[in-house]
C-alpha positions as CSV (number, residue, x, y, z in Angstrom):
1,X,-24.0,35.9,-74.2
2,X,-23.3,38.4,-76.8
3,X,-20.7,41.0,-76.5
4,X,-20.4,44.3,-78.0
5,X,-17.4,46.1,-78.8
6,X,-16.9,49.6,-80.0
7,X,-13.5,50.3,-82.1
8,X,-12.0,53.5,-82.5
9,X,-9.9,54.0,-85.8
10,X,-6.6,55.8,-85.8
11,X,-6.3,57.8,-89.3
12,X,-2.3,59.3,-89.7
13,X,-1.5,62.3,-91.7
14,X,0.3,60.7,-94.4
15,X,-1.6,59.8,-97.3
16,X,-1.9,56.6,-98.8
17,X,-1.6,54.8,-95.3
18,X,-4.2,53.0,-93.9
19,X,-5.5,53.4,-90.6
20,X,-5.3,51.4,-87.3
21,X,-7.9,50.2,-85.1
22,X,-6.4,49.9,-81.7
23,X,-8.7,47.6,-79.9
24,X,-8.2,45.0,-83.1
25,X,-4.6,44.9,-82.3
26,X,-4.8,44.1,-78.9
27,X,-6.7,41.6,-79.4
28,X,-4.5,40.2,-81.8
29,X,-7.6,39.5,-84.1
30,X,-7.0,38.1,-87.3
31,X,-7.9,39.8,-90.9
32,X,-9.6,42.1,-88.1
33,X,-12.6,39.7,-87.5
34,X,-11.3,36.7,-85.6
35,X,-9.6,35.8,-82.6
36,X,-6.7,34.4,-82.2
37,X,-7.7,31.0,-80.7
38,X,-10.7,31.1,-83.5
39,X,-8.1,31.8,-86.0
40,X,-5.8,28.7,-84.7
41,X,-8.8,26.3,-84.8
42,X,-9.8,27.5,-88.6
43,X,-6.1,27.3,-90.1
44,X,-5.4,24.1,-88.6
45,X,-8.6,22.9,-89.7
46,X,-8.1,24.2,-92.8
47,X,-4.6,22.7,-93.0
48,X,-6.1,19.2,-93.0
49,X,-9.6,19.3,-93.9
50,X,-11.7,20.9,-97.3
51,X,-13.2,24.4,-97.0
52,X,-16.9,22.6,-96.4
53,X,-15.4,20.5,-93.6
54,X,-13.8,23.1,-91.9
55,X,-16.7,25.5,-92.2
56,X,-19.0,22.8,-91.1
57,X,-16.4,22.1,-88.2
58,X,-15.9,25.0,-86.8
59,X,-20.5,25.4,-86.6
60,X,-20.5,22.5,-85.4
61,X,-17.9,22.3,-82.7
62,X,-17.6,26.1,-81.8
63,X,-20.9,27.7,-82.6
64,X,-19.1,29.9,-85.1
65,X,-20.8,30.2,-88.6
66,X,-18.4,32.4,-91.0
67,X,-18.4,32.6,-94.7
68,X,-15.9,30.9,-97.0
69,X,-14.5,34.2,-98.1
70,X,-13.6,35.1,-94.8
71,X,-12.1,31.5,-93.5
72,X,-9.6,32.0,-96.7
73,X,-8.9,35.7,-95.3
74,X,-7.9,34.0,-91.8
75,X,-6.3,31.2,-93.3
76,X,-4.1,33.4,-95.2
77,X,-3.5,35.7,-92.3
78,X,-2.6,33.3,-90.4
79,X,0.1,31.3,-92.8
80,X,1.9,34.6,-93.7
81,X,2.1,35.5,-90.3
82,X,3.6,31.5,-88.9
83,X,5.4,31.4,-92.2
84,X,7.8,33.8,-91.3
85,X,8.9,31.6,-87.8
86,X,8.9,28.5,-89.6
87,X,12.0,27.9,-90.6
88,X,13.8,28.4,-87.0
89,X,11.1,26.4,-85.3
90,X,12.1,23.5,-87.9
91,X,15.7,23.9,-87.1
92,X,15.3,23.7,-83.2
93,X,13.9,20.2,-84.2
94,X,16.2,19.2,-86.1
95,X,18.8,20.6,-83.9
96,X,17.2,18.6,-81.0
97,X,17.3,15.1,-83.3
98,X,20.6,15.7,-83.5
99,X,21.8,15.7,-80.2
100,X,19.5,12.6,-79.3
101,X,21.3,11.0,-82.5
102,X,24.7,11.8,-81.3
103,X,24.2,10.7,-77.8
104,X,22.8,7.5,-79.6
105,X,24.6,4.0,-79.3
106,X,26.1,2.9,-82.5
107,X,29.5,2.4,-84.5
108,X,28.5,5.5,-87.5
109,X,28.0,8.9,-87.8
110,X,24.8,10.5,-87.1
111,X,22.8,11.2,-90.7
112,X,21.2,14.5,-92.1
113,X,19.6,13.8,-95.1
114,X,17.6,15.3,-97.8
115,X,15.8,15.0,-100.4
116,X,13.2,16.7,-102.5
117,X,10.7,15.9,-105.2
118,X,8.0,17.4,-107.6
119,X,4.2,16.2,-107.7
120,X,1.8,17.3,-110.4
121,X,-0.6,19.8,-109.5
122,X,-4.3,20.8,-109.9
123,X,-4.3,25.0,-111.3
124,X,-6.6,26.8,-112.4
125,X,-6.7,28.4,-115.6
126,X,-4.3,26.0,-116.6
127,X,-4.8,23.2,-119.7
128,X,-2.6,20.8,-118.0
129,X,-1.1,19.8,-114.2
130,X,1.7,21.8,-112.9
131,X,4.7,20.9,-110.8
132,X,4.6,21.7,-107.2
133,X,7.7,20.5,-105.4
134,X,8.3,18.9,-101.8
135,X,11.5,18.6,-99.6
136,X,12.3,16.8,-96.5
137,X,15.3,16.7,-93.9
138,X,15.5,13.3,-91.8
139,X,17.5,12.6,-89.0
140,X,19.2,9.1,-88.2
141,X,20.9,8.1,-85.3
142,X,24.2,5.9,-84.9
143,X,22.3,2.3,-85.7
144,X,20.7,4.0,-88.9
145,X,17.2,4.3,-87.0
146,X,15.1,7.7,-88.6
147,X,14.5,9.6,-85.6
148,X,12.3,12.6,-87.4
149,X,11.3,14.5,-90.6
150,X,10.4,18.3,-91.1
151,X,8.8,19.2,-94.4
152,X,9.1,21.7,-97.1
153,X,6.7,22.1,-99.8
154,X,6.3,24.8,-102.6
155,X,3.4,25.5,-105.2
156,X,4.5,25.3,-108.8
157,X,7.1,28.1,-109.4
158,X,9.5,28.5,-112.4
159,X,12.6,26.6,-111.6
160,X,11.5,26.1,-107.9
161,X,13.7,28.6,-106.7
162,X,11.5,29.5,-103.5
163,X,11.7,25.4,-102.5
164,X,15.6,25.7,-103.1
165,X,16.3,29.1,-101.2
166,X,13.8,27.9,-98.4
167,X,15.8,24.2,-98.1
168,X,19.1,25.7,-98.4
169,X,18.5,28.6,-95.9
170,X,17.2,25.7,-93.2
171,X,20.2,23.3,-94.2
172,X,22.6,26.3,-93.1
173,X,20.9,27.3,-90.4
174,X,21.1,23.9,-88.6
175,X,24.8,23.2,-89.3
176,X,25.6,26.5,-88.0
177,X,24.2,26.4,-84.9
178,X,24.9,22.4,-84.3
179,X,27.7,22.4,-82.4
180,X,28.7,19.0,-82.0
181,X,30.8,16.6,-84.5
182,X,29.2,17.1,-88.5
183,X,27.1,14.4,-89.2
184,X,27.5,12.4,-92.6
185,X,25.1,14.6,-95.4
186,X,23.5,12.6,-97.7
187,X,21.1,13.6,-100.4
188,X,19.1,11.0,-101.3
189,X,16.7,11.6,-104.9
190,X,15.7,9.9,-108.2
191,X,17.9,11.4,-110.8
192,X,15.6,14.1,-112.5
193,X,16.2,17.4,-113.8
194,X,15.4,19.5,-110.5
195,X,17.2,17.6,-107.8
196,X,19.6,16.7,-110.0
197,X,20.6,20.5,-110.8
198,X,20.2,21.2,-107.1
199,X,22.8,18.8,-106.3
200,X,25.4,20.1,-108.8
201,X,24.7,24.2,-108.6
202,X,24.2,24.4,-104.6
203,X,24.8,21.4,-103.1
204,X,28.3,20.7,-104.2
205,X,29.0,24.0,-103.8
206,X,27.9,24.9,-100.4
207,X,30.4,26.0,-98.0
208,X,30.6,24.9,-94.3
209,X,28.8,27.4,-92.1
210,X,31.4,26.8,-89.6
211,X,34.4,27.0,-91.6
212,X,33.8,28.8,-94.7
213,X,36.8,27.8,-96.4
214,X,35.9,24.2,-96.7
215,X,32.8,22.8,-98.9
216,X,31.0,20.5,-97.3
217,X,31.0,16.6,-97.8
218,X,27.7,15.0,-99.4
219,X,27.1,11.5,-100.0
220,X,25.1,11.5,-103.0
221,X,22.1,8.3,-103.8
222,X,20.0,7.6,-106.4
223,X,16.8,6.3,-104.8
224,X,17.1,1.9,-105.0
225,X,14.0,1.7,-106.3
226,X,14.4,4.1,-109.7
227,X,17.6,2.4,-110.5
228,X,15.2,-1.2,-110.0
229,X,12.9,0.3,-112.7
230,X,16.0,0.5,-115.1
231,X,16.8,-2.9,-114.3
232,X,13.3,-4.1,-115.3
233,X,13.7,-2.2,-118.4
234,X,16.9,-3.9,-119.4
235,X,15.0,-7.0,-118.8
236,X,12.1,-6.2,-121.0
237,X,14.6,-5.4,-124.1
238,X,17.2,-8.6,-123.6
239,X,14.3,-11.1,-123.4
240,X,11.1,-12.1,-124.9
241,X,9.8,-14.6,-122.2
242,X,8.0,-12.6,-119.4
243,X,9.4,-15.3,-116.9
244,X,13.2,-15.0,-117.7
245,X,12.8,-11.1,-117.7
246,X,11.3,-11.5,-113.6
247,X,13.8,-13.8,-113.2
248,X,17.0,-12.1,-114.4
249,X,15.3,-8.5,-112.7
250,X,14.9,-10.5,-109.6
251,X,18.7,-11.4,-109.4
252,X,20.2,-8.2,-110.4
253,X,18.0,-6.1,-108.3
254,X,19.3,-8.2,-105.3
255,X,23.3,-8.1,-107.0
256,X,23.0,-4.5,-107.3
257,X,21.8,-3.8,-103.4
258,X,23.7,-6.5,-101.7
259,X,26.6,-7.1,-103.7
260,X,30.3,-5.1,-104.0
261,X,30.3,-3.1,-106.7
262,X,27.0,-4.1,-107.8
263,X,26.0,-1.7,-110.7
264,X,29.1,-3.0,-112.7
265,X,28.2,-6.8,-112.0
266,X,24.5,-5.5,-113.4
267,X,26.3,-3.8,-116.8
268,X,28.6,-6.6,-117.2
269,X,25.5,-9.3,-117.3
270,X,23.4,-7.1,-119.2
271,X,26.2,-6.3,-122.4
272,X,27.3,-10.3,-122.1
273,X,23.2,-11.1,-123.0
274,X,23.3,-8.1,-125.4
275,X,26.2,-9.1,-127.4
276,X,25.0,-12.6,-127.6
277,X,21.7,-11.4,-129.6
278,X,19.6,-9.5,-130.7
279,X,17.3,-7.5,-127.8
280,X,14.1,-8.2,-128.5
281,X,12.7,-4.9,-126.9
282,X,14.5,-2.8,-129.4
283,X,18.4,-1.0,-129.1
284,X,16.9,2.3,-128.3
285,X,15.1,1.0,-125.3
286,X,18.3,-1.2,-124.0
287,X,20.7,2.3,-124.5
288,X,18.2,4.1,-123.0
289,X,17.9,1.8,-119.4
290,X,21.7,0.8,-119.8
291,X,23.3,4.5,-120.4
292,X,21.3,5.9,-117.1
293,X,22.6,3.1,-115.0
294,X,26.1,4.1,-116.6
295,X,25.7,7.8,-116.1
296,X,25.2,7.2,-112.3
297,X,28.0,4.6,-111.4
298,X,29.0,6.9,-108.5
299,X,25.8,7.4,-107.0
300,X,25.0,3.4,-107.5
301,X,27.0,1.6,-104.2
302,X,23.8,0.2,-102.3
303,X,26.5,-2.2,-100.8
304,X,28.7,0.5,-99.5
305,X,25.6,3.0,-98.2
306,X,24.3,-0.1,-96.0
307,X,27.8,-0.9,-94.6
308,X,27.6,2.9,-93.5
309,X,23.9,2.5,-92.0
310,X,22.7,5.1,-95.1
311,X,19.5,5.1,-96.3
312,X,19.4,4.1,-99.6
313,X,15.6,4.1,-100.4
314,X,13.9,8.2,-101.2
315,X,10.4,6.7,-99.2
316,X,10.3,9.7,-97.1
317,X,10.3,12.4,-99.7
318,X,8.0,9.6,-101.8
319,X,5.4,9.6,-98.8
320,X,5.9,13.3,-98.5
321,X,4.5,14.2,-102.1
322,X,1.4,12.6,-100.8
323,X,1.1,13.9,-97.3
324,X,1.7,17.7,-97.9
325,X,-0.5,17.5,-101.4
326,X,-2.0,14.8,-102.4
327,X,-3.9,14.1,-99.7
328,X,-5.3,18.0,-99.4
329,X,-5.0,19.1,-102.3
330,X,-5.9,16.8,-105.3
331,X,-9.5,15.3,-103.9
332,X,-12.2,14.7,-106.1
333,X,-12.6,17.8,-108.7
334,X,-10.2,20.3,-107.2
335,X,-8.5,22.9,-108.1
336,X,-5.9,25.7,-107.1
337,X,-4.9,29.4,-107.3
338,X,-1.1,29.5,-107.0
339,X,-1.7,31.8,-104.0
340,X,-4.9,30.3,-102.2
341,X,-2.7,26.8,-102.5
342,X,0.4,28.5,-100.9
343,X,-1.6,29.3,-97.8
344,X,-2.4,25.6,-97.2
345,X,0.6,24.5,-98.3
346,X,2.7,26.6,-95.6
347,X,0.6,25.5,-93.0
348,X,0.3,21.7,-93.8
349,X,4.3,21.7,-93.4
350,X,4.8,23.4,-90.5
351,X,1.7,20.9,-88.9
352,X,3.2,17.9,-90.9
353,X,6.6,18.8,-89.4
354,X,5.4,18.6,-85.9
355,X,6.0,22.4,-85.0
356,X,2.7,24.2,-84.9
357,X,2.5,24.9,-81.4
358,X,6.2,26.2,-81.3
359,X,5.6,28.7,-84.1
360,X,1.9,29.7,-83.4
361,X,3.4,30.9,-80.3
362,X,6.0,32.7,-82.3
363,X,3.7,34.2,-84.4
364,X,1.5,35.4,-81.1
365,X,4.2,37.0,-79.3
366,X,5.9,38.7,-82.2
367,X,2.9,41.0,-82.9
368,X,3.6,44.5,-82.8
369,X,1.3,47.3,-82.9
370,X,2.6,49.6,-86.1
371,X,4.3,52.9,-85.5
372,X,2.3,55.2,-87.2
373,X,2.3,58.9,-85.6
374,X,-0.3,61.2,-85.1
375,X,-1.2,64.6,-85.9
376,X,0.1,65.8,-82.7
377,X,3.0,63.9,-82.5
378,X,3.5,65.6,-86.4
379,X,3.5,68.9,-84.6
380,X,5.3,68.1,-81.1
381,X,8.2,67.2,-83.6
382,X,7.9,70.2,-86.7
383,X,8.2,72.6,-83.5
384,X,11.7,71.0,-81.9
385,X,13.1,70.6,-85.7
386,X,12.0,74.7,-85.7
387,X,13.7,75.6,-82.0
């Protein structure tokens, strides 16, 4: 039946500070009207579900009817709170893959990859979609076989600093604390602006937690599948007949992933058809497909990454754009405050990522009753500073 509580409130002398309420703190309530185990179902509800469903959830399966306004107070609560154990609860995980992919049967190296990507966003306020950005860290074993993901995701931010400080803070944190041989890096993206300048300004650059003195080897890949969008480009501009463009595509696309070096075979064919004639898609739009293929040479050798068991496809940051957003967060006629849509967004990664358990239990036992003293106390200690 019903239960009735009396609370107490603790006021201290300084001003300016608010009070505590004892009996709320013990309990470990959350925003100071739920439990914790109320709180748990609402967030992870609210992690996967629209505010209606969860509301009608949470009636339906727990006899509790709250109001919207307060199930965003929880939900916030409650992400700020596991978003600060996050980040070590990922790297346990990926620390654990890692030692199943080492002890793994094979003839290569263990893979860490990474990879990150933007997705256009629903904002309020705002005459046009914004950028929010996702990031993923996968783990291979010896034979090439992804063993597990953990996700990052961001809201759209200026630069996407906070994705880049949150994914190079985890990156470090694993390779610090993995103690067996240093599995092959790869970073694995299209070849936009934002991963692109990640690569070059911190990537590249990033020491080895282990041995500071040495920068740490990355195998850089443009996704397969962009560079096969370039390829059916070229196509379009060097022929006119829609059946010789799928069938020249068709060849280089397989010349590029399963031949050595590949991309040059690709250039070579494509400036022999363009110096016999005219394109008929236009120069610009040949330069255009032909330069980015050039510009990215290095980052190119599909036949070399499959030798080495590396992935060569950017799927798993692909899937993830959907996963932590689309699927949540751009249904029919939504749309987002930065800061309502960073509370769903923590929480979707750290449930996508397979650790909610690990850091909701984090987040229980690291709650600590504030230090605030009282009037007494204030005396107790003005008279031993006086004696």
């Amino acid at each position: 039946g019903p239960i009735t509580l009396w609370r107490f409130p603790y006021r201290p002398i300084e001003e300016k500070v608010p009070g505590i309420f004892p009996l709320e703190l013990g309990l470990g309530l959350e925003a100071g009207r739920t439990t914790p185990a109320l709180a748990d179902r609402a967030a992870l509800h609210a992690a996967q579900c629209t505010q209606q469903t969860t509301l009608e959830t949470l009636e339906r399966d727990h006899g509790v009817k709250i109001s919207a306004h307060l199930l965003r107070k929880v939900t916030a609560s409650v992400s700020q709170g596991m978003g600060e154990h996050r980040q070590k609860a990922q790297a346990d995980k990926l620390l654990r893959l890692l030692k199943t992919a080492n002890e793994s049967r094979g003839n290569r190296l263990p893979i860490l990859a990474v990879g990150r990507d933007g997705v256009m966003l629903p904002i309020r306020k705002e005459s046009c979609y914004r950028e929010g950005a996702a990031a993923t860290v996968t783990v291979f074993d010896r034979s090439g076989k992804r063993l597990g993901t953990v996700y990052l995701g961001t809201m759209p931010e200026p630069l996407q600093l906070l994705l880049s400080g949150q994914l190079t803070a985890l990156i470090q944190e694993v390779l610090k604390r993995w103690e067996g041989p240093m599995p092959r890096l790869v970073y694995i993206t299209d070849a936009g602006h934002h991963p692109t300048h990640y690569y070059e300004q911190v990537l590249r650059r990033m020491a080895d937690p282990r041995c500071p003195e040495r920068l740490l080897q990355w195998e850089r890949v443009v996704d397969y599948y962009h560079a096969c969008l370039y390829i059916t480009k070229l196509s379009e501009a060097l022929f006119y007949d829609p059946r010789r463009q799928q069938t020249w595509a068709a060849k280089m696309r397989r010349v590029l992933r399963d031949k050595p070096q590949g991309i040059h075979r690709v250039l070579h064919s494509a400036a022999a058809l363009r110096h016999s004639g005219r394109p008929w898609g236009g120069a610009a739009e040949y330069d255009k497909a032909y330069n980015y293929l050039r510009e990215h040479i290095g980052e190119l050798d599909y036949h070399g990454y499959r030798k080495l068991h590396l992935p060569i496809g950017s799927g798993i940051t692909e899937a993830a754009c959907k996963t932590v957003f689309t699927q949540r967060m751009k249904q029919s006629g939504m749309a987002w405050n930065i800061a309502s849509g960073r509370s769903i967004v923590d929480l979707r990664v750290i449930h996508l990522s397979g650790v909610w358990r690990e850091v909701r239990e984090a987040h229980l036992q690291g709650k600590d009753c504030p230090e605030v003293r009282t009037q007494l106390e204030k005396h107790e200690l003005r008279c031993k500073k006086a004696a």
